[in-house]
Backbone as XML, in Angstrom:
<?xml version="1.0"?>
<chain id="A" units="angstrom">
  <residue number="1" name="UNK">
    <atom name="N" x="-10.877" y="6.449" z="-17.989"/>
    <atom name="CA" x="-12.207" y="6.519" z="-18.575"/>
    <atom name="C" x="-13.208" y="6.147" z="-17.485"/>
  </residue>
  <residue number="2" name="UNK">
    <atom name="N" x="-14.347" y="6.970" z="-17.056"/>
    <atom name="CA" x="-14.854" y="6.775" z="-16.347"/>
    <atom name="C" x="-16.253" y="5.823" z="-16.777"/>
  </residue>
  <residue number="3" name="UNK">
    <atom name="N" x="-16.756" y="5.008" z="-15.922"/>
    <atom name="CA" x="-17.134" y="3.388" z="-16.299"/>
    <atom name="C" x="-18.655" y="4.121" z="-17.277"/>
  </residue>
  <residue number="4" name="UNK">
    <atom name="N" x="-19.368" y="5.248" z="-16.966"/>
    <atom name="CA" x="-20.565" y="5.696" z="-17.811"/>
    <atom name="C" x="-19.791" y="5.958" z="-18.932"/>
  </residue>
  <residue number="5" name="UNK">
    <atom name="N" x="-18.723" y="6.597" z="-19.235"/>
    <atom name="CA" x="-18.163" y="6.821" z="-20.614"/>
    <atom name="C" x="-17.461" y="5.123" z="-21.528"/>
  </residue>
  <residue number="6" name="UNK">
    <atom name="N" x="-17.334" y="3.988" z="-20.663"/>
    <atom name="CA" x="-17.508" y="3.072" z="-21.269"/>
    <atom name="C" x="-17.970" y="2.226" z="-21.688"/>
  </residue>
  <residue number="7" name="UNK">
    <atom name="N" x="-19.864" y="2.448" z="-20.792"/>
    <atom name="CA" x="-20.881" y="2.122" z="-21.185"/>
    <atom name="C" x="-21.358" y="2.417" z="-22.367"/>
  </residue>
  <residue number="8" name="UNK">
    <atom name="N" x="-21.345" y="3.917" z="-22.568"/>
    <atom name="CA" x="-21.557" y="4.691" z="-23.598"/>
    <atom name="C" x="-21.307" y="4.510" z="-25.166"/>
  </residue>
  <residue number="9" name="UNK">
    <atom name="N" x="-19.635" y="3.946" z="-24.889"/>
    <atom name="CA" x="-18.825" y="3.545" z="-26.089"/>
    <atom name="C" x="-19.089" y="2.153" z="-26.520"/>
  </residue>
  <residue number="10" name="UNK">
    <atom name="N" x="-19.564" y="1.297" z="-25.709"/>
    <atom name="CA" x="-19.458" y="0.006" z="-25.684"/>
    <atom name="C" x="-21.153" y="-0.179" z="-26.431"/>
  </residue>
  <residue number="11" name="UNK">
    <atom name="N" x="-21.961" y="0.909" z="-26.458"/>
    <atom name="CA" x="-23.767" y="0.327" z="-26.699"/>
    <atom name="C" x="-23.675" y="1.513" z="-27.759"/>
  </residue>
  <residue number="12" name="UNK">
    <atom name="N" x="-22.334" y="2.470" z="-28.047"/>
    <atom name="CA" x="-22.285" y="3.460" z="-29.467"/>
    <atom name="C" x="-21.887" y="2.380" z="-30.542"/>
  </residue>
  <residue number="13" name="UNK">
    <atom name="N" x="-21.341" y="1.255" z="-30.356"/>
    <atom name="CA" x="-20.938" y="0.620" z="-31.308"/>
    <atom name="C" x="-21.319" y="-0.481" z="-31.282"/>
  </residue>
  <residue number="14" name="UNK">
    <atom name="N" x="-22.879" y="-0.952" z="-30.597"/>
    <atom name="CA" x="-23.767" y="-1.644" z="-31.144"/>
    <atom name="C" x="-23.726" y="-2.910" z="-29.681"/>
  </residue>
  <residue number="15" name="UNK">
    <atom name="N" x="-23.205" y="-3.043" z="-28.843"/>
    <atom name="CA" x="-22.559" y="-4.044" z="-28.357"/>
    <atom name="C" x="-23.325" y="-3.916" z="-26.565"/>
  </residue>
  <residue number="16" name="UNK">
    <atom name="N" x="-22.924" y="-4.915" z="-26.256"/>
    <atom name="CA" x="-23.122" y="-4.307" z="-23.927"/>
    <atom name="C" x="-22.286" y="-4.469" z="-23.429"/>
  </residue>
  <residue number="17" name="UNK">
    <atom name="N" x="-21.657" y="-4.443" z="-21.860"/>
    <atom name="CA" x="-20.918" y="-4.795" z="-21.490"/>
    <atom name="C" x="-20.797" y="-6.586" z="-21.741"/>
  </residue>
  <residue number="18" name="UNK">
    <atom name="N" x="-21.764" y="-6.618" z="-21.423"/>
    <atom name="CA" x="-22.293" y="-8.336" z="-21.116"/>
    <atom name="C" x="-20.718" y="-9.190" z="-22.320"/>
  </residue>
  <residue number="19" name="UNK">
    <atom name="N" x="-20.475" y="-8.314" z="-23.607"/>
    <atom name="CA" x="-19.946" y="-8.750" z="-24.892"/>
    <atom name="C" x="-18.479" y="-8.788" z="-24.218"/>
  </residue>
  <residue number="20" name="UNK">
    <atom name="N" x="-18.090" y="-8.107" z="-23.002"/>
    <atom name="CA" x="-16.982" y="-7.761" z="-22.844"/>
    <atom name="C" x="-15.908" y="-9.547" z="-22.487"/>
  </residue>
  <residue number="21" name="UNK">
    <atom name="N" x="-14.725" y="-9.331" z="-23.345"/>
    <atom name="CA" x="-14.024" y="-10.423" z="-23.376"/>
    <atom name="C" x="-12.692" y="-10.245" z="-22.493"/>
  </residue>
  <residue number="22" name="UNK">
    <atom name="N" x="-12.560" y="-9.470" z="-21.791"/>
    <atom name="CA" x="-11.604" y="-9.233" z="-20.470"/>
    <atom name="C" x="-11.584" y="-8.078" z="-20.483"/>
  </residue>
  <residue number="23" name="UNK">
    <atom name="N" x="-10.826" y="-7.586" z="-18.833"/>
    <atom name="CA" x="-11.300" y="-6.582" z="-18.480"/>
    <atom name="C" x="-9.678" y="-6.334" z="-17.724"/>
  </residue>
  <residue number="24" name="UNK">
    <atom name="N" x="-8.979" y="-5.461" z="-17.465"/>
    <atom name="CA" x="-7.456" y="-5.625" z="-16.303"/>
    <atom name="C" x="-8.004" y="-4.359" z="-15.438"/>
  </residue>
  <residue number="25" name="UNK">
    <atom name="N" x="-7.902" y="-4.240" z="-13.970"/>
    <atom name="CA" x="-7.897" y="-3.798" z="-12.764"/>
    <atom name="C" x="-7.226" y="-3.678" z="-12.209"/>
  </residue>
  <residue number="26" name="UNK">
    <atom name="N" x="-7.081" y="-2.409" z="-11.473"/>
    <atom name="CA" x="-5.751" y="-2.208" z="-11.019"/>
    <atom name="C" x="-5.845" y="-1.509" z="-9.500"/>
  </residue>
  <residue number="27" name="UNK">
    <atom name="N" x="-5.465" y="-1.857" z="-8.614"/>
    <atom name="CA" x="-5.189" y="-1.120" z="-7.176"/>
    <atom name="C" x="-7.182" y="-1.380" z="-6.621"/>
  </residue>
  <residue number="28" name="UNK">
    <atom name="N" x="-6.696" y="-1.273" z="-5.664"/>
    <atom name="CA" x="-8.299" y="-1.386" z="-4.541"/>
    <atom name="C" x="-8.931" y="-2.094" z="-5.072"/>
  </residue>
  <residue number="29" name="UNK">
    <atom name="N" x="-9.311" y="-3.860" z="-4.483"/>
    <atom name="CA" x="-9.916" y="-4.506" z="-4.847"/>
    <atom name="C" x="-11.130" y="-4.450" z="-4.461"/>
  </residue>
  <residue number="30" name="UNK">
    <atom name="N" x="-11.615" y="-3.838" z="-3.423"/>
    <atom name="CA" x="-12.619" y="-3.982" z="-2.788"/>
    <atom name="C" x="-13.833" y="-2.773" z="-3.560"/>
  </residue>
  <residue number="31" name="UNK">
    <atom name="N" x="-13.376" y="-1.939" z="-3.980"/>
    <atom name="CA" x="-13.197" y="-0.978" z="-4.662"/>
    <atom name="C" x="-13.886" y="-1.442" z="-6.192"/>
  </residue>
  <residue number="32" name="UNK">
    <atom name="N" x="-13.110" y="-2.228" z="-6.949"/>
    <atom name="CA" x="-13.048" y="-3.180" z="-8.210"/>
    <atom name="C" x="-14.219" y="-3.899" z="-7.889"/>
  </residue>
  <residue number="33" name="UNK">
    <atom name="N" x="-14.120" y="-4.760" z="-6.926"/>
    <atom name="CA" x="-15.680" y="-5.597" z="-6.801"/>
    <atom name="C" x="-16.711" y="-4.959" z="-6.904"/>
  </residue>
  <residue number="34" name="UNK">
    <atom name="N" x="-16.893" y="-4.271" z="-6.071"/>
    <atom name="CA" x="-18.183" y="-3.116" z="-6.195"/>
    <atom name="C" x="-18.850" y="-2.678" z="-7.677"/>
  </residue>
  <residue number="35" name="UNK">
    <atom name="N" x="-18.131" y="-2.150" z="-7.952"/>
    <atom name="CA" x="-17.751" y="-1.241" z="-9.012"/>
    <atom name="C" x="-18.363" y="-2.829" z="-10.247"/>
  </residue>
  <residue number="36" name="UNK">
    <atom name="N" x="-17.490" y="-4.001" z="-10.407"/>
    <atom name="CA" x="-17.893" y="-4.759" z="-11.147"/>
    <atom name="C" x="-19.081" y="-5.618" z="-10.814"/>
  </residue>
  <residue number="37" name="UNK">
    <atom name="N" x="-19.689" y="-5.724" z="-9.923"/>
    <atom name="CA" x="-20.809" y="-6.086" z="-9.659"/>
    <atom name="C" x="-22.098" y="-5.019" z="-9.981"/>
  </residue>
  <residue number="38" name="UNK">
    <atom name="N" x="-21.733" y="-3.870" z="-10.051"/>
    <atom name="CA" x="-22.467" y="-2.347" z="-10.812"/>
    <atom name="C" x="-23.008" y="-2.874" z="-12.061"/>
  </residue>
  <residue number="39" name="UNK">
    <atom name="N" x="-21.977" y="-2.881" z="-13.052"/>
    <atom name="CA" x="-21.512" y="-2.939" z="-14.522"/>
    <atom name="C" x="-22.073" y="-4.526" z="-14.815"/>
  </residue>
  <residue number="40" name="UNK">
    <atom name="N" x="-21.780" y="-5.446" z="-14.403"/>
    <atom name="CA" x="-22.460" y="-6.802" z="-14.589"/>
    <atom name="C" x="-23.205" y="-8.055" z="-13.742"/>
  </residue>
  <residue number="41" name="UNK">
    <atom name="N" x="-23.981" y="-7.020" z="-12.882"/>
    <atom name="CA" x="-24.892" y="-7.531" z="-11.980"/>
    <atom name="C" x="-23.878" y="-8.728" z="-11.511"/>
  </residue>
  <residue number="42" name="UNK">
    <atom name="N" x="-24.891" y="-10.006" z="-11.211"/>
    <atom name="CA" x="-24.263" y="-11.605" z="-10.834"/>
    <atom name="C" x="-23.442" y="-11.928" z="-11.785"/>
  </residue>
  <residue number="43" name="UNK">
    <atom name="N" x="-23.332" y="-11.413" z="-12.670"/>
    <atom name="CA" x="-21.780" y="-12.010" z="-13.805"/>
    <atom name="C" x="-22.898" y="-12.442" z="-14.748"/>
  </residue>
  <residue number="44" name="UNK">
    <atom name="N" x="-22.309" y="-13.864" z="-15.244"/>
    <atom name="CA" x="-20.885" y="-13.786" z="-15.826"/>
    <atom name="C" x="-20.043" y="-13.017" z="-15.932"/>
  </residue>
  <residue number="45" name="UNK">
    <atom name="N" x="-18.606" y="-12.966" z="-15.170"/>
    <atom name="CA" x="-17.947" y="-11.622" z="-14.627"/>
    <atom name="C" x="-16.846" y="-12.182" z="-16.196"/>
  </residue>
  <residue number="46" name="UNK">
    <atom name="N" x="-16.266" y="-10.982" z="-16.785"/>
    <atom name="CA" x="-15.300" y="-11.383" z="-17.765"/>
    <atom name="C" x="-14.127" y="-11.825" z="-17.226"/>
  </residue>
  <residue number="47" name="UNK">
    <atom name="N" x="-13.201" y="-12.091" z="-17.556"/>
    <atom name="CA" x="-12.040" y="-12.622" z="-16.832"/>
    <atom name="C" x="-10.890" y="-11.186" z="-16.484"/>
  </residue>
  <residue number="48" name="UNK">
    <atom name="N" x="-10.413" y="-11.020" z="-15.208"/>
    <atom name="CA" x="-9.861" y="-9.832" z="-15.214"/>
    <atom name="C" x="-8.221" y="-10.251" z="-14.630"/>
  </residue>
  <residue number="49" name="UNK">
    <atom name="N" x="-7.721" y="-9.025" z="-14.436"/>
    <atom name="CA" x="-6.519" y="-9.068" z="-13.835"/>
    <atom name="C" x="-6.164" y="-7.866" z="-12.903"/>
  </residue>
  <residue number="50" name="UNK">
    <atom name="N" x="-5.388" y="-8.319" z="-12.126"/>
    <atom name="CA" x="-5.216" y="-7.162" z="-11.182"/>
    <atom name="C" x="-3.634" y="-7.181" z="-10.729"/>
  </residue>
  <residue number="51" name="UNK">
    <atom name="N" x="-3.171" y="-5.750" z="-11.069"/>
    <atom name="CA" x="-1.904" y="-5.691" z="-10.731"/>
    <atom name="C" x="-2.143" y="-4.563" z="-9.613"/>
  </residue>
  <residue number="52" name="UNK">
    <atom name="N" x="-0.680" y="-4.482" z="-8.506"/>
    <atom name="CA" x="-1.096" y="-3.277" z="-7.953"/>
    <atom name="C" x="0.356" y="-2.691" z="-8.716"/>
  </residue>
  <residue number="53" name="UNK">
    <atom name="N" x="0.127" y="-1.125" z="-8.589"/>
    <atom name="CA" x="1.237" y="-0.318" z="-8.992"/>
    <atom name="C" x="1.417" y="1.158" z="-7.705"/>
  </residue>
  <residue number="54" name="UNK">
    <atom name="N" x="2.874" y="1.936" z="-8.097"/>
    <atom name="CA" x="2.869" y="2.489" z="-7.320"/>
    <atom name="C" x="2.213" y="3.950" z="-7.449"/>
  </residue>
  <residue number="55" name="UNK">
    <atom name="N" x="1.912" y="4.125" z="-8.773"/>
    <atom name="CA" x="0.901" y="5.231" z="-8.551"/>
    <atom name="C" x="-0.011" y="5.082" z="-10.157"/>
  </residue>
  <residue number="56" name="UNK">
    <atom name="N" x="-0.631" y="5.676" z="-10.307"/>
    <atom name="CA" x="-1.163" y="5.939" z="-11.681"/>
    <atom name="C" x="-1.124" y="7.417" z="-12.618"/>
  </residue>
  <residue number="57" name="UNK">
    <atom name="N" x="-1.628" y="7.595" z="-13.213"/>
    <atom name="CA" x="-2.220" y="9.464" z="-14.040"/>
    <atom name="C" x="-3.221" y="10.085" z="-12.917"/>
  </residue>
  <residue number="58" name="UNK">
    <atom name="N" x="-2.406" y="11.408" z="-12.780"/>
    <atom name="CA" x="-3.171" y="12.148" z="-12.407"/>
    <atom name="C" x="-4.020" y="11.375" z="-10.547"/>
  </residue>
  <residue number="59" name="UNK">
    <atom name="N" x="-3.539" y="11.081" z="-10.050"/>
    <atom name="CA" x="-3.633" y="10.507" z="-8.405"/>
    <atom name="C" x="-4.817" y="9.737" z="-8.753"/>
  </residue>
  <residue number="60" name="UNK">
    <atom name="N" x="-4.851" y="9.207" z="-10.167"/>
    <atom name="CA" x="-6.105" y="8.567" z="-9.956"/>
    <atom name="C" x="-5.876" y="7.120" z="-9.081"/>
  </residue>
  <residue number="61" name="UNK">
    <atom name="N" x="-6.878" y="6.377" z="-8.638"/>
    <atom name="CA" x="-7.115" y="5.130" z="-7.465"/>
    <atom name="C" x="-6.988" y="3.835" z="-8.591"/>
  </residue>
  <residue number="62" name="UNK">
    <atom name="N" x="-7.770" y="3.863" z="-9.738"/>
    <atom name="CA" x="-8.152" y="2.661" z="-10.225"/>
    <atom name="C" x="-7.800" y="2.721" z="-11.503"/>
  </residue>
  <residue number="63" name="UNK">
    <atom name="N" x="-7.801" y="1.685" z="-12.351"/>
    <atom name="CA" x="-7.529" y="1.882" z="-13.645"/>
    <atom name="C" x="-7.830" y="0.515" z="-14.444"/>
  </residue>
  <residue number="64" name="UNK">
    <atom name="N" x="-8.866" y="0.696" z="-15.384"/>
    <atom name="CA" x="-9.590" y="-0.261" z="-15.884"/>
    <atom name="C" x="-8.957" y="-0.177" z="-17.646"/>
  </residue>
  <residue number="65" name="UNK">
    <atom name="N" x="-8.993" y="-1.426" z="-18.245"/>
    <atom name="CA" x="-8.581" y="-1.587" z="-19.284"/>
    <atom name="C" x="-9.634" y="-3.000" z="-20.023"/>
  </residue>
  <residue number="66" name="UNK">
    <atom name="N" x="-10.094" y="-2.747" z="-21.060"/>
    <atom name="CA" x="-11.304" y="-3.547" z="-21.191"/>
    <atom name="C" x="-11.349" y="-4.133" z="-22.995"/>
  </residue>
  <residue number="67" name="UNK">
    <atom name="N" x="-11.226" y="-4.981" z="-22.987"/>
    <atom name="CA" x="-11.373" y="-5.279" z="-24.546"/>
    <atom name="C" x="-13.146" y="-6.181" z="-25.136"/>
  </residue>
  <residue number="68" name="UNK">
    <atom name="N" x="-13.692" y="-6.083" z="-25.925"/>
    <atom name="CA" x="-14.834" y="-6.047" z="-26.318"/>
    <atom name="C" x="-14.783" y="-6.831" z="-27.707"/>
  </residue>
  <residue number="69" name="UNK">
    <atom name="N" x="-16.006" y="-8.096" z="-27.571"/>
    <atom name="CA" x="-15.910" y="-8.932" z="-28.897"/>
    <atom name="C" x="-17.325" y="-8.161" z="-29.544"/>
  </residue>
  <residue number="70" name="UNK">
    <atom name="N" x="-17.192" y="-8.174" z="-30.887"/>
    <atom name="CA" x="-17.882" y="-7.602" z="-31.513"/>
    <atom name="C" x="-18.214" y="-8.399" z="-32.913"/>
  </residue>
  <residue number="71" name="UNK">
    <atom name="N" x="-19.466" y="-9.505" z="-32.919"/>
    <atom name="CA" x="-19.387" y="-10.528" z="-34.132"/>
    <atom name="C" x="-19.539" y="-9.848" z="-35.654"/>
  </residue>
  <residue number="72" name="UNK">
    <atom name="N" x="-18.874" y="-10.301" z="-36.358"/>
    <atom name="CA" x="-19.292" y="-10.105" z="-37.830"/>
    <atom name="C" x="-20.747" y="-9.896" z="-37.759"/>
  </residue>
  <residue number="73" name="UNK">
    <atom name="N" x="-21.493" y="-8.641" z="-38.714"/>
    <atom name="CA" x="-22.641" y="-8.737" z="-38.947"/>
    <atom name="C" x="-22.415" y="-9.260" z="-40.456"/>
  </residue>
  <residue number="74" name="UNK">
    <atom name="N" x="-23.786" y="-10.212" z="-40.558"/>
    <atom name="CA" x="-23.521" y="-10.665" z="-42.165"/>
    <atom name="C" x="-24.911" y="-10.665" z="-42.750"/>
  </residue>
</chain>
């Protein structure tokens, strides 16, 4: 999922990144920093993880996995 299509999803269902409650990263860190300094300026950065692997889908480089708190409206 490319990071505008999870912007997208993340403010379609009311929410920002800012809400995001972890995030997992994968391969090229330097890469990952960038990229997460984009998405949430100076932070508060969510808590992430980073594995490397030996390849992914489709030759892709990176691979982001992101879960999102979303409070009761009442």
């Amino acid at each position: 999922m490319k990071r505008r299509n999870r912007g997208a999803i993340v403010s379609a269902a009311g929410l920002s990144l800012a809400r995001g409650a972890g995030a997992k990263m994968h391969r090229f860190r330097p890469i990952v920093n960038k990229v997460q300094a984009q998405l949430w300026g100076k932070g508060p950065y969510p808590p992430r993880t980073i594995i490397e692997v030996d390849c992914l889908n489709q030759d892709d480089i990176v691979e982001v996995e992101g879960t999102f708190y979303a409070p009761v409206k009442r």
